[in-house]
C-alpha positions in Angstrom: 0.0 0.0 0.0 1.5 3.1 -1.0 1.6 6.6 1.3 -1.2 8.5 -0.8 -4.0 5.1 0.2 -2.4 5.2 4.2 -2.8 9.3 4.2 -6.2 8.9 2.6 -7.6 6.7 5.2 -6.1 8.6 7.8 -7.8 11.6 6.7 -11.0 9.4 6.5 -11.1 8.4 10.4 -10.1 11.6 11.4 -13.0 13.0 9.4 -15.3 10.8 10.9 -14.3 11.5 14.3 -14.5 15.1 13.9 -18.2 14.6 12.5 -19.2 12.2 15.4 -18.2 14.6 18.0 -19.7 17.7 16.1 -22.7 15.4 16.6 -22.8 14.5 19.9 -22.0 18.3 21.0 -24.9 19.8 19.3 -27.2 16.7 20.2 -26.9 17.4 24.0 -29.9 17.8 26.4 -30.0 21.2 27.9 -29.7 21.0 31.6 -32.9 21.6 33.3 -32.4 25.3 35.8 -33.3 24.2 39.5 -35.8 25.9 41.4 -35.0 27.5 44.8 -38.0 27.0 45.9 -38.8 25.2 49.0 -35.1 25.6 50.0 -36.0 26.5 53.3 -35.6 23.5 55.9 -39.1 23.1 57.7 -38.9 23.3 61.6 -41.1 23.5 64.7 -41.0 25.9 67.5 -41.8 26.3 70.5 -42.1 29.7 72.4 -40.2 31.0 75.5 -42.1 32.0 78.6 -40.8 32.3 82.0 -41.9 29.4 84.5 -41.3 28.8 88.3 -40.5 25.3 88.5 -39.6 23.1 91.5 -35.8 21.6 91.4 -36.0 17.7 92.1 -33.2 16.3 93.2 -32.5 12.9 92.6 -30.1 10.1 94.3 -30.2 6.7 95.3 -29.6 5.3 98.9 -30.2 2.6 101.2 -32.6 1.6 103.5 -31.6 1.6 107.2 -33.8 1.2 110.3 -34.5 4.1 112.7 -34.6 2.2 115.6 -32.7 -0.9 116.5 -31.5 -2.4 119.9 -30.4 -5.9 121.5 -33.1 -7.3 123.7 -31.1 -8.9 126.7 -32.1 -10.5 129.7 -31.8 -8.2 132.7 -32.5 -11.2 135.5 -31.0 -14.1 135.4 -33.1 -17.5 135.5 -34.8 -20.0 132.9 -36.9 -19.3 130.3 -40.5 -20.8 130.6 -42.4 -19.0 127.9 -42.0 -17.3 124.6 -44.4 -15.5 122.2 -45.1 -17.6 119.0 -44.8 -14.6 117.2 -40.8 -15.1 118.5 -39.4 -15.3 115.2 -37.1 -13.5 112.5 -40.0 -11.4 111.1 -42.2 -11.6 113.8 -43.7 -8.4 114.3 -44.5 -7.2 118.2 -46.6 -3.8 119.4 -45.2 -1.6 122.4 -45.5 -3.5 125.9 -46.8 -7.2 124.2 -45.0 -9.9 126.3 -42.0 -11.5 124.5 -40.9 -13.9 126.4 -41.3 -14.7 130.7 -37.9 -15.9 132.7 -38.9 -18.3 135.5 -40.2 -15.7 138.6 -39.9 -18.0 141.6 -36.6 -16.9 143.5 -37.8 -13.2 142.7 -41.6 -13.8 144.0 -39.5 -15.3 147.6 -37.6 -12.1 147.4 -40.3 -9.7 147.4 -41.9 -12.2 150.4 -38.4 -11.9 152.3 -38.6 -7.7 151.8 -42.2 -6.9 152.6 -40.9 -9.1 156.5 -38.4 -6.8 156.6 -40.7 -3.6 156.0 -43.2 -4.8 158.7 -40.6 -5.1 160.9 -39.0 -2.4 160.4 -42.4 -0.2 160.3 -43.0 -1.9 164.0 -39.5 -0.9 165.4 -40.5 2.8 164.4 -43.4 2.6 166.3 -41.8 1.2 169.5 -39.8 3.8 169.2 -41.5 6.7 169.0 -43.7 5.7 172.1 -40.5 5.0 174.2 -39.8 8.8 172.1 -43.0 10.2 174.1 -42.3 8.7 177.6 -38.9 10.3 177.2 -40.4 13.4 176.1 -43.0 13.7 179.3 -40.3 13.3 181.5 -37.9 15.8 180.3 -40.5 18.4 180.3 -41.9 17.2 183.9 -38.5 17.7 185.3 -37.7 21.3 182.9 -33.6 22.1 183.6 -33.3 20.2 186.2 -32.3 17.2 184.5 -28.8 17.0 182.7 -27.8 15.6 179.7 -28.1 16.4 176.0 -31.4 17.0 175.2 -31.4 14.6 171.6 -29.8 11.7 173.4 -32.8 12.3 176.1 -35.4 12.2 173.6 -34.0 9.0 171.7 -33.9 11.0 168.7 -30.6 8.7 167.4 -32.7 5.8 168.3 -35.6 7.4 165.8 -33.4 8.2 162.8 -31.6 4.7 163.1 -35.3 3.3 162.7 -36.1 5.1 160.2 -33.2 4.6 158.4 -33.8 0.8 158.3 -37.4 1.0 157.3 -36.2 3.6 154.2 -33.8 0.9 153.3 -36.6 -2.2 154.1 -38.8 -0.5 151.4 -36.3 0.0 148.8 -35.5 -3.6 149.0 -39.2 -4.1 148.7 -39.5 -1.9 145.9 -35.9 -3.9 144.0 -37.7 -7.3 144.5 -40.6 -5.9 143.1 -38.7 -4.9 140.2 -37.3 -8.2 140.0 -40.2 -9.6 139.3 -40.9 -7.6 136.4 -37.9 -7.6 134.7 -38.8 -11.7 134.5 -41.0 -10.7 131.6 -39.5 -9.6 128.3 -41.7 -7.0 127.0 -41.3 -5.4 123.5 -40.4 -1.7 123.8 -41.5 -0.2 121.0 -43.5 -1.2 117.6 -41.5 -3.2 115.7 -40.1 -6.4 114.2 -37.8 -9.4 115.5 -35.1 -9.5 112.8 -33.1 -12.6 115.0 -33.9 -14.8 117.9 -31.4 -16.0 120.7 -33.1 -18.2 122.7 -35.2 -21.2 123.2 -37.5 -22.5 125.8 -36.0 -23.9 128.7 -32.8 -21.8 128.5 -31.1 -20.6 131.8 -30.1 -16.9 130.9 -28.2 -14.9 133.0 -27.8 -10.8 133.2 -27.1 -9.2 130.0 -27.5 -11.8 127.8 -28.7 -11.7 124.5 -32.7 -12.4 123.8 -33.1 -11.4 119.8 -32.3 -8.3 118.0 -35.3 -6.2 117.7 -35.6 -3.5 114.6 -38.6 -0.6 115.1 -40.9 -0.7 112.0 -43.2 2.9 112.2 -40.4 4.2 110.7 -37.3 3.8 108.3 -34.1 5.6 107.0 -32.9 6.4 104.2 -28.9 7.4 103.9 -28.5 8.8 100.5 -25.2 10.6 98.6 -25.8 13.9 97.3 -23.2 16.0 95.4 -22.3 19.1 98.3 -23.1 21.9 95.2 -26.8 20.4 95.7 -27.5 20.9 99.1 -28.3 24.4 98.0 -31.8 23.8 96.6 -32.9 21.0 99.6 -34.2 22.3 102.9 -32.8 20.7 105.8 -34.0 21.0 109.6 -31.4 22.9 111.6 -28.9 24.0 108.8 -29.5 27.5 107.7 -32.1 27.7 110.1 -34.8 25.8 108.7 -37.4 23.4 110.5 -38.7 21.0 108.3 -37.1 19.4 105.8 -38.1 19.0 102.1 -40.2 16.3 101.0 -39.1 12.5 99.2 -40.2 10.4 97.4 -38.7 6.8 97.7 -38.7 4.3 94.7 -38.1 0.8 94.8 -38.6 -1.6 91.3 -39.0 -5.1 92.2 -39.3 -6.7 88.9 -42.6 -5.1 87.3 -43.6 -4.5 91.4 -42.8 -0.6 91.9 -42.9 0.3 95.9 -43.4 3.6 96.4 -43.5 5.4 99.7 -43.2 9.5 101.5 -41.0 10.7 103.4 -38.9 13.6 104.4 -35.6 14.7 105.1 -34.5 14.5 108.6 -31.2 15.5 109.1 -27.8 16.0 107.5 -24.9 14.0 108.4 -21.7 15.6 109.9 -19.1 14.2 106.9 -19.0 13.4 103.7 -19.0 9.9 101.3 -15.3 9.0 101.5 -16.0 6.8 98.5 -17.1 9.9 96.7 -17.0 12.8 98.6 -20.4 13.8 98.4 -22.9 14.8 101.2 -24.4 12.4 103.1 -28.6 13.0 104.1 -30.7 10.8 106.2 -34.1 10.7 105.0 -37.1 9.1 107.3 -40.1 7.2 105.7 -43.3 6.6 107.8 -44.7 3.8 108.1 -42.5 1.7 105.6 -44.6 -1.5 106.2 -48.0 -0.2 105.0 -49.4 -1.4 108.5 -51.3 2.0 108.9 -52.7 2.1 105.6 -54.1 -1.9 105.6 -55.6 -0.9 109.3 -57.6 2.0 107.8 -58.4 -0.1 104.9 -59.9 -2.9 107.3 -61.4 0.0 109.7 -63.2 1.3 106.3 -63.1 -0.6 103.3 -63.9 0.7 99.8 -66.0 -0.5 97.4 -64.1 -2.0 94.2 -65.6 -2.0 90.9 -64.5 -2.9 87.3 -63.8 0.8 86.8 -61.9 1.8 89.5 -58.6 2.0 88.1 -55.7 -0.6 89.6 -53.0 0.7 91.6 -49.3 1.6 89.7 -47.8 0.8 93.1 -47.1 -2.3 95.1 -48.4 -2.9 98.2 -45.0 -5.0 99.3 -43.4 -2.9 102.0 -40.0 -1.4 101.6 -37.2 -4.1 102.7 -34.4 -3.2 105.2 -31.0 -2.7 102.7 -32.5 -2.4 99.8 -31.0 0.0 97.2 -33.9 2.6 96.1 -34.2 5.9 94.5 -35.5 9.4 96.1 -36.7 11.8 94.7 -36.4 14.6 96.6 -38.7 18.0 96.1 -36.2 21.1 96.6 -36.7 24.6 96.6 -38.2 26.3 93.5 -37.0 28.2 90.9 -38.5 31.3 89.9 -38.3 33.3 86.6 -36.7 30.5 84.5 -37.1 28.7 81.4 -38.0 25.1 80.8 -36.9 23.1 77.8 -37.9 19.6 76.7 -34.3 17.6 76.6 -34.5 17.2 73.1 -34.4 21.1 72.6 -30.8 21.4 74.1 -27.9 21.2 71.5 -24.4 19.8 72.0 -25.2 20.4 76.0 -25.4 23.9 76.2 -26.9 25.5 72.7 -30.0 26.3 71.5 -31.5 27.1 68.4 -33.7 29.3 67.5 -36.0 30.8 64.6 -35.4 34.5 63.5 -38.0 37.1 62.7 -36.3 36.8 58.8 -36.8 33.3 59.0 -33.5 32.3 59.4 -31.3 30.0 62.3 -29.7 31.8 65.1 -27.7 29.5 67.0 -27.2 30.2 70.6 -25.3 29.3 74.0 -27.3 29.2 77.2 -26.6 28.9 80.5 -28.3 25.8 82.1 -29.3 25.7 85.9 -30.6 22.4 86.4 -31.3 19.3 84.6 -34.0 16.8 84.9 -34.8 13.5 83.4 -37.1 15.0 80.7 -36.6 18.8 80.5 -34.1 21.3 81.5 -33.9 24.7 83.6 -33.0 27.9 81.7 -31.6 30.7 84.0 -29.8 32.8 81.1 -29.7 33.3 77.4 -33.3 33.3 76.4 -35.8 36.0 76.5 -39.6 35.7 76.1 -40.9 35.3 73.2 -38.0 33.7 71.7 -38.5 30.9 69.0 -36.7 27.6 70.1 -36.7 25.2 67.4 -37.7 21.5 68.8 -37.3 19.9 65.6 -34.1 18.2 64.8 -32.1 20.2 61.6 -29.6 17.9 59.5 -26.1 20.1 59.2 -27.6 23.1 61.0 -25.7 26.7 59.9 -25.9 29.7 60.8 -28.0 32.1 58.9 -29.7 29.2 56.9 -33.3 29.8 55.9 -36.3 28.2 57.5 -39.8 27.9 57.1 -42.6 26.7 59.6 -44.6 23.8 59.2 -47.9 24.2 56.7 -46.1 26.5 54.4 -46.8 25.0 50.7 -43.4 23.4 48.5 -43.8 26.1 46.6 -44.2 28.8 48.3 -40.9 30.5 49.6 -40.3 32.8 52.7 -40.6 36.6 52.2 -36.9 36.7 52.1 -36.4 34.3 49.3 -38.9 36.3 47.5 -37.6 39.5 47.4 -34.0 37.3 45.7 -35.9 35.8 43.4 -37.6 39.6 42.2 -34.1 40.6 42.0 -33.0 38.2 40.2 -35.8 38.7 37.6 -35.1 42.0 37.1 -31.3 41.3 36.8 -32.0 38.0 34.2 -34.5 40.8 32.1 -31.5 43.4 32.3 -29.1 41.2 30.8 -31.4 40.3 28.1 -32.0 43.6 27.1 -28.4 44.9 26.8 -27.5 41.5 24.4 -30.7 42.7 22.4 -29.1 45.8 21.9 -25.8 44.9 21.5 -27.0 42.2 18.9 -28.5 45.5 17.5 -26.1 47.5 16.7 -23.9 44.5 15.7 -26.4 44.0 12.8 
């Protein structure tokens, strides 16, 4: 093949590609101008008023009784009776008989003393009759007689009388006390939590009968973090009386035990696990033995619409690990937010007049479970956006919810007339420049 056919086929393909991409250039679609309409990112708001609001405070503690002490025998002797309620759980009202030590020797005792009282009650009278004779005769005979007046009158003889009929009926009143102390009585409302003795047992002095817990009442030691304590009242620090109201929580499976009480005092040191304040909180009646006795006293009719109770009627266990929550002191002139309106912790946004995103920093005073406190960085009447906003920046145009896809915010508007009148500007001066051209 000679070089005039290889330069005439090489003109040939280089034709044809020139042709094919004339082709393809002119035969382009025209891209299709996007609207800016409905640019705007739709949001909901919520406006900002000024609420007072109560601070709760909550911790978690554990449950303590009020009142515990060790039962012990305070005779010795053997025991020949004991309540059947006389075991761990047993519960026991103020003065009900526990238990009864064997009273014989104590019974002879008190026999043995009363004796010794009529004898000694009998001595006094002897005396003060041989006390009167002597008397008659000192005042028959005036100054004539000599010797001291009180030894005269038997007046040692009297008070030496006396003295053993005062100490006749304190051994009366010992024996007596003897006898009591044989019965073990329970000395205050409460509950046996563990038993020492058995029937038949010879106890001496002192030792140990059961442990006995009190039951009207239960505490509560929780941890608190000391920049709390500020919003609790507490009775004798800062000069308050009464302390600020709890609410203890206990979940047992799907059981949830729920019971008042009140904060009692505050403890003199802190949590050396944590170093946070420690405050004892008292629960009535953590048994619910008040409320089934009013129940019983006046029971209430139960229907298929009376609605079932959200919590358990189990009573609150001894150690158990609960929460409080604890009503402080309230907050005035602040702003409450639902969690979900708080940004990043500590930022907020909000909607502009122009429709447009202003994000800003607060300052938070307290947070709760479901909302937070506000103390600074909103005013009233503010917009605070509740909605969540995907790649939120500032100065980025919103719309509120109900405004049409096409429709656009005032602000958008007024770009798009301005852009209009710039698009019919330009067209104009080509016209004329096309014009003149011609």
């Amino acid at each position: 093949m000679n070089k005039a056919i290889r330069a005439a086929i090489s003109i040939t393909i280089l034709a044809a590609g020139i042709g094919t991409m004339v082709y393809l250039v002119n035969s382009k679609p025209e891209a299709k101008k996007s609207s800016i309409r409905n640019s705007a990112t739709p949001v909901e708001i919520s406006p900002v008023d000024t609420v007072s609001s109560i601070v709760v405070v909550k911790a978690r503690g554990t449950v303590m009784p009020a009142r515990s002490v060790t039962l012990g025998a305070e005779v010795g002797g053997k025991v020949i009776a004991v309540s059947e309620a006389l075991q761990p759980g047993g519960r026991f009202i103020k003065g009900d008989i526990i238990a009864r030590i064997d009273p014989s020797d104590y019974r002879i005792a008190v026999d043995q003393q009363f004796e010794a009282v009529n004898s000694a009650e009998a001595q006094v009278e002897v005396e003060a009759s041989m006390a009167a004779v002597a008397k008659r005769e000192w005042e028959m005979f005036g100054t004539e007689s000599k010797g001291n007046k009180d030894a005269v009158l038997r007046a040692p003889q009297m008070r030496s009388v006396k003295t053993r009929l005062k100490s006749a009926r304190s051994g009366l009143r010992k024996a007596k006390l003897g006898v009591g102390r044989t019965i073990v009585r329970a000395p205050f409302d409460g509950m046996v939590q563990t038993r020492e003795i058995e029937l038949g047992q010879f106890v001496g002095p002192g030792t140990p009968l059961l442990s006995f817990i009190g039951t009207k009442k239960y505490w509560v030691q929780v941890s608190i973090p000391v920049e709390r304590l500020v919003w609790l009242t507490i009775p004798d620090v800062g000069g308050e009386t009464t302390g600020s109201l709890v609410t203890v929580n206990h979940r047992v499976g799907n059981e949830l035990i729920q019971k008042q009480g009140r904060i009692v005092r505050l403890l003199a040191g802190v949590d050396p696990a944590g170093h946070m304040a420690r405050v004892l909180i008292e629960v009535d009646d953590p048994l619910g033995t008040a409320e089934l006795a009013q129940k019983s006293a006046s029971p209430a009719l139960v229907s298929a619409e009376t609605p079932k109770r959200e919590t358990s009627r189990l009573p609150l266990l001894l150690g158990s690990y609960v929460e409080v929550e604890i009503q402080g002191r309230r907050a005035e002139n602040v702003v409450e937010l639902k969690r979900s309106s708080l940004r990043d912790g500590k930022l907020v946004y909000l909607l502009r007049d122009d429709f447009t995103l202003e994000i800003r920093e607060v300052e938070i005073l307290w947070r709760q479970e479901k909302s937070v406190l506000v103390a600074s960085g909103l005013d009233v009447g503010d917009k605070v956006i509740v909605s969540p906003i995907s790649a939120p920046v500032e100065g980025m145009a919103l719309r509120l919810p109900g405004v049409k896809r096409n429709e656009i915010t005032p602000k958008d508007k007024h770009s798009e007339v301005k852009g209009k009148a710039s698009a019919t500007k330009t067209r104009s001066e080509f016209s004329s420049d096309e014009g003149k051209a011609l």
